[in-house]
DOTI-728156 format. One record per residue (C-alpha): residue in three letters; residue number from 1; x, y, z. Coordinates in Angstrom, 3 decimals, decimal comma. Layout:
! residues N
 rest  nr        x        y        z
  ala NUM        X        Y        Z
...
This chain:
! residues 268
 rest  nr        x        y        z
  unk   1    8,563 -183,552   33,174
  unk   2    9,163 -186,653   31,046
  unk   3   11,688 -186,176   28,000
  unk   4    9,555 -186,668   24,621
  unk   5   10,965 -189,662   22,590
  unk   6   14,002 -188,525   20,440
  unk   7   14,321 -189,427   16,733
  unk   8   17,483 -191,374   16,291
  unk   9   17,651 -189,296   13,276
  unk  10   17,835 -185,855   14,813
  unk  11   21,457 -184,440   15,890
  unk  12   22,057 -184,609   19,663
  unk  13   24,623 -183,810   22,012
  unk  14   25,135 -183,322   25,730
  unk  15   27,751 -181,571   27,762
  unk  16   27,482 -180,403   31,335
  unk  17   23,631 -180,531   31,750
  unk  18   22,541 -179,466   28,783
  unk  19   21,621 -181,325   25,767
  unk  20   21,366 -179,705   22,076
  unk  21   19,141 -181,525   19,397
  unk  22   18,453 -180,062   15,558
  unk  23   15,303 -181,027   14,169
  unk  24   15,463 -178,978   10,704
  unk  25   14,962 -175,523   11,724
  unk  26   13,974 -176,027   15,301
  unk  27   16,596 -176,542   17,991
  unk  28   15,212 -178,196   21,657
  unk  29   17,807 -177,207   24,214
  unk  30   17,095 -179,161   27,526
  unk  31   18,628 -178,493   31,097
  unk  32   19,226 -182,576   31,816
  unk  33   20,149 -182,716   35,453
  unk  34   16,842 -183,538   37,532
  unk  35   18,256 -185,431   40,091
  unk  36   19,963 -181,451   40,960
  unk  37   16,879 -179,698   39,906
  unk  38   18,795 -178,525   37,227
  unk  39   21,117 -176,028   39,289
  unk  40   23,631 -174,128   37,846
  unk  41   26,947 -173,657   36,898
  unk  42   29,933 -171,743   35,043
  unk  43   30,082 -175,375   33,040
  unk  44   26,422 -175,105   32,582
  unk  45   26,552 -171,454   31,530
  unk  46   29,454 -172,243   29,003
  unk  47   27,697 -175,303   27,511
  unk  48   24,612 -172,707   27,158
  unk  49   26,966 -170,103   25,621
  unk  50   28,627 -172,596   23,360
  unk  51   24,960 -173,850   21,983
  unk  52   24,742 -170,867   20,854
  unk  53   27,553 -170,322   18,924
  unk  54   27,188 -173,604   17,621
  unk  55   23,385 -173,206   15,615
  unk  56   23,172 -173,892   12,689
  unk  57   22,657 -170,953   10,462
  unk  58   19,153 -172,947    9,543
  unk  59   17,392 -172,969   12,970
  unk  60   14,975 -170,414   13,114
  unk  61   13,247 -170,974   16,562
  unk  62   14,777 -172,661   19,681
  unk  63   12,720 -174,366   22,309
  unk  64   14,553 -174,158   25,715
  unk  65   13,648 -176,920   28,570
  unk  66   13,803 -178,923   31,165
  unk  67   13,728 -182,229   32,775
  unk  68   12,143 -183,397   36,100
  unk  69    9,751 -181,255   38,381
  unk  70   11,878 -177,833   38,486
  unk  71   13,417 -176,160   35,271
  unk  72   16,023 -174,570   37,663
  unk  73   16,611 -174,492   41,201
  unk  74   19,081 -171,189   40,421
  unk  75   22,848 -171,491   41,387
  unk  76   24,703 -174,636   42,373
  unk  77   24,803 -173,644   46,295
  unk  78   28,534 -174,781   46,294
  unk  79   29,717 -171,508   44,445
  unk  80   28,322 -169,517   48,255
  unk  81   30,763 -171,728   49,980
  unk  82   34,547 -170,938   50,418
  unk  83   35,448 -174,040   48,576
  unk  84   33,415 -173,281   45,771
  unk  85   33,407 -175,578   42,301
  unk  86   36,136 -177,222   41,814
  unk  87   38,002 -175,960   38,890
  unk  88   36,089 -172,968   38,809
  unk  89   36,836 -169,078   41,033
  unk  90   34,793 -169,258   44,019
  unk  91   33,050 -166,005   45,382
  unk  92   35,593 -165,310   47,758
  unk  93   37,871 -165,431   44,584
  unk  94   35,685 -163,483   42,274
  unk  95   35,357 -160,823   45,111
  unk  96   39,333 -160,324   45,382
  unk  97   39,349 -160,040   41,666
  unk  98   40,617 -156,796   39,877
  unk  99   37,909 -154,601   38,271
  unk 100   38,595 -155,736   34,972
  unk 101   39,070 -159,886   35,774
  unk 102   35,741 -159,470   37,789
  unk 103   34,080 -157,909   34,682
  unk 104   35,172 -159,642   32,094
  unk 105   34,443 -162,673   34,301
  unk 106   30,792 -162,163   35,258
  unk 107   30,786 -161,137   31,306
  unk 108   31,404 -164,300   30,385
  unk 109   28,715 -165,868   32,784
  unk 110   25,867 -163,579   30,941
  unk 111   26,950 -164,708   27,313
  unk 112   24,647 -168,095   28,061
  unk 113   21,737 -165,481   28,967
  unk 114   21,955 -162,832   26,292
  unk 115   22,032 -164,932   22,820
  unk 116   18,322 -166,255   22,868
  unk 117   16,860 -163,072   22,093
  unk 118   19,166 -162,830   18,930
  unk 119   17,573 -161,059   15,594
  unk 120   17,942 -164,590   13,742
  unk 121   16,008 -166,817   16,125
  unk 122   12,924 -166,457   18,026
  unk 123   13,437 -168,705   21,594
  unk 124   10,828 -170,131   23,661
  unk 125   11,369 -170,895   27,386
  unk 126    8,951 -173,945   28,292
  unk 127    9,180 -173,919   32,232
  unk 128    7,673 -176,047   35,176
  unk 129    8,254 -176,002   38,948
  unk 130   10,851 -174,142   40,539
  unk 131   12,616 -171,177   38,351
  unk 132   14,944 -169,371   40,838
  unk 133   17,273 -166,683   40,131
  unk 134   19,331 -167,869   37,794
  unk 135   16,852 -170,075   36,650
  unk 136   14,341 -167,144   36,623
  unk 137   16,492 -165,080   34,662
  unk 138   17,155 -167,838   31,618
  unk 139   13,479 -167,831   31,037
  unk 140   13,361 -164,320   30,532
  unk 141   16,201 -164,664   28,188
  unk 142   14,218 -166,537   25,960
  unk 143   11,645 -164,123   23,578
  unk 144    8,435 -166,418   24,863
  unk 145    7,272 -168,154   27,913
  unk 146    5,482 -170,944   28,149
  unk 147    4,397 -172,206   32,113
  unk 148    3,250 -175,535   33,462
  unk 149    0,389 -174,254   36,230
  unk 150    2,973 -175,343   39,276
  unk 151    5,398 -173,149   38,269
  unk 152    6,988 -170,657   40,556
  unk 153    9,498 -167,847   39,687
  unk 154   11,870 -166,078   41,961
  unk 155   14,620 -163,540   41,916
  unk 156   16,344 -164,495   45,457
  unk 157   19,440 -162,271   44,510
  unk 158   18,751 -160,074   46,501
  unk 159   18,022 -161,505   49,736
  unk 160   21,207 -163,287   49,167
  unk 161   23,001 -159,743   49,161
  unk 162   23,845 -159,978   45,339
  unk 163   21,639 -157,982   42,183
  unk 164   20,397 -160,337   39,437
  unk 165   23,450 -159,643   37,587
  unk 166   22,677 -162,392   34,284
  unk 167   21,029 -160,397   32,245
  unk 168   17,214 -160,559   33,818
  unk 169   16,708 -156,638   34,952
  unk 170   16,178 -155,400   31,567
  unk 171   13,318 -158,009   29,864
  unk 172   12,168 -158,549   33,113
  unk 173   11,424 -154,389   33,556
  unk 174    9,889 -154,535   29,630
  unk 175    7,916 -157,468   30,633
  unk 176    6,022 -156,432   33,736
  unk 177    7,030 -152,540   34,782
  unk 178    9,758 -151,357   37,232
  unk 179    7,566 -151,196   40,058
  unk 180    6,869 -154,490   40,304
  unk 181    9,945 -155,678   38,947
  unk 182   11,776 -153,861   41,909
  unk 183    9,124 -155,688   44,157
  unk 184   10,026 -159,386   42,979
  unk 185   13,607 -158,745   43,150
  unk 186   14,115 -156,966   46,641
  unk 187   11,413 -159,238   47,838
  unk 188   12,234 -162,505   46,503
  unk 189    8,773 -163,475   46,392
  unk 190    7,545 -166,086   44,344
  unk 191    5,219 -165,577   41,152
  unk 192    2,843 -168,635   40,415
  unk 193    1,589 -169,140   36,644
  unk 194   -1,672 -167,055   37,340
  unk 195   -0,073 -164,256   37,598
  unk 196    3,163 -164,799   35,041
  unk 197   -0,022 -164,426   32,444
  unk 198   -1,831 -161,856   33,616
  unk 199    1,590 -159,738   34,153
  unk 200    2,795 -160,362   30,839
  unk 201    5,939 -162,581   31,992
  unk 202    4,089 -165,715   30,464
  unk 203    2,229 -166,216   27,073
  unk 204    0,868 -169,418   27,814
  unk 205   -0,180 -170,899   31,024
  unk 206   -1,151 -175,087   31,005
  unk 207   -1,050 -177,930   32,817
  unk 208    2,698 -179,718   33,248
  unk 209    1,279 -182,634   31,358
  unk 210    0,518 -180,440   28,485
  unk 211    3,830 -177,738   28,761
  unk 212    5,931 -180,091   26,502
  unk 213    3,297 -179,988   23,706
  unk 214    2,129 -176,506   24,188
  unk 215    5,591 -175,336   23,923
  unk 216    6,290 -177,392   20,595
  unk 217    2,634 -176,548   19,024
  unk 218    3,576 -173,054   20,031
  unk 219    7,178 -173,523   18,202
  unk 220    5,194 -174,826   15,007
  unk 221    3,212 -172,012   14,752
  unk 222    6,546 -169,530   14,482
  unk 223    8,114 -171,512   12,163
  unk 224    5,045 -171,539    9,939
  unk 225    5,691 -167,601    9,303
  unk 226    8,171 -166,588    6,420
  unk 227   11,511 -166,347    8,019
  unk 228   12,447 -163,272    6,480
  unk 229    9,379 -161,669    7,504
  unk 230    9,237 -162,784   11,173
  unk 231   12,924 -161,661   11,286
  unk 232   11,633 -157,997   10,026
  unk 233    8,780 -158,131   12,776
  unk 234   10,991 -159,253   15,720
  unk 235   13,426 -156,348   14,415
  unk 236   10,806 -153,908   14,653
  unk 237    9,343 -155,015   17,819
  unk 238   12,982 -155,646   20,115
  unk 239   13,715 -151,946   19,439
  unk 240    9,904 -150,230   19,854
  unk 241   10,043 -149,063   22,499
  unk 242   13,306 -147,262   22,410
  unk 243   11,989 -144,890   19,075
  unk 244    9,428 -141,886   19,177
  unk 245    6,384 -142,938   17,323
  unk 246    7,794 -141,057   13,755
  unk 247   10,802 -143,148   14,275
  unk 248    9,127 -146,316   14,566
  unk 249    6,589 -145,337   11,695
  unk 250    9,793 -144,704    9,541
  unk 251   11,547 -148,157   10,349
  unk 252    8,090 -150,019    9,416
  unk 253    8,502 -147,945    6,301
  unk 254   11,914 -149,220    5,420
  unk 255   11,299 -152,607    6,495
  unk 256    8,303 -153,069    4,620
  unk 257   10,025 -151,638    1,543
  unk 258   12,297 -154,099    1,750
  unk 259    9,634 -156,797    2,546
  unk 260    8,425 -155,976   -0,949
  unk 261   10,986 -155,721   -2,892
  unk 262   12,008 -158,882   -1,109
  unk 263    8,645 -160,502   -2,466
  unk 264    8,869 -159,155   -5,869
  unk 265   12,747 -160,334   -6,571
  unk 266   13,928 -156,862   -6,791
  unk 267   17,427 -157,421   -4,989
  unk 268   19,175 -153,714   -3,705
């Protein structure tokens, strides 16, 4: 994919593959190494992390991206090799690790997974060609998918001898059932845009020519919604499916109270 034209007026910055720009309350994050289909890394994954930390308190939606054919090949292959990244534990490293260095370290990898599906924001993933384990599993961070008709997910964890360990299992589970969850992952087979839609894992299927503008059009139509209300709604949705139906008929109760009272400038 081609990167739209940037405003010289909108806030940008880059670091380590992955460029940040504000546009009033919509943040475009873009994966901007195509030349390495976008593979990852810890730097990546902090970079990621740190974007997220960084929002301004006015962006309501965020529109994650990617340049070139593939949105992410998955891991930089150099972390399988003894060597590893320079400057970064390798996996022989990670594997002699005490309990709590190991945790706290594969902790700090999932931070640049878990913060798109924050109450504050809603996050769009707009993905084309090749999103592989890693890659795979920061699309389903994101709230909403978005596919160009090439792409093709895959959780190759597994066949690797690892779990998908970034924070995928859970929305992935939500999004299409365990059964077939457990079938992608111990498989590793790949999922084409067809059936991303008719699975639930994508909203939106398109062309690739039309993924940047679906994706933004899509982003539009968020941000048209009250903020405070579409905060409300995402609250009530995230957590649905953990409540009986009383409980969730008594949090639409509350929230809509406060809705109104919102409405009517009646403050608590």
């Amino acid at each position: 994919m081609t990167a739209p034209a940037t405003d010289p007026q909108t806030p940008s910055k880059e670091q380590d593959g992955v460029r940040l720009e504000i546009d009033g309350e919509l943040a475009v994050v873009t994966l901007c190494q195509p030349k390495r289909r976008n593979a990852q890394s810890p730097a990546m994954w902090r970079a990621l992390a740190a974007v997220g930390r960084e929002l301004p308190g006015t962006v309501r939606v965020v529109l994650l991206r990617a340049e070139g054919v593939s949105f992410s090949a998955g891991l930089d292959r150099a972390m399988f090799t003894p060597e590893g990244i320079p400057g970064e534990p390798s996996f022989l490293q990670l594997a002699a690790a005490g309990d709590k260095d190991l945790d706290d370290t594969i902790a700090s990898y999932q931070e640049a997974f878990t913060w798109w599906r924050r109450p504050d924001l809603i996050s769009i993933a707009a993905v084309q060609g090749h999103a592989v384990g890693a890659g795979f599993q920061l699309a389903l961070g994101c709230d909403l998918r978005v596919v160009a008709d090439d792409v093709q997910f895959a959780m190759k964890e597994t066949s690797l001898g690892l779990v998908p360990d970034l924070a995928g299992t859970k929305p992935l589970t939500e999004l299409v059932g365990y059964a077939r969850a457990l079938e992608i992952c111990v498989t590793g087979r790949w999922v084409g845009a067809e059936e991303a839609v008719a699975t639930g894992l994508a909203n939106l299927a398109v062309p690739g020519a039309e993924l940047d503008a679906a994706a933004r059009d899509l982003a539009a139509a968020l941000l048209a919604a009250p903020r405070n209300a579409a905060i409300e709604t995402k609250a009530l949705l995230q957590v649905a499916s953990g409540r009986s139906f009383d409980e969730q008929r008594s949090a639409e109760r509350a929230a809509q109270a406060r809705r109104l009272r919102d409405l009517a400038g009646i403050g608590d």
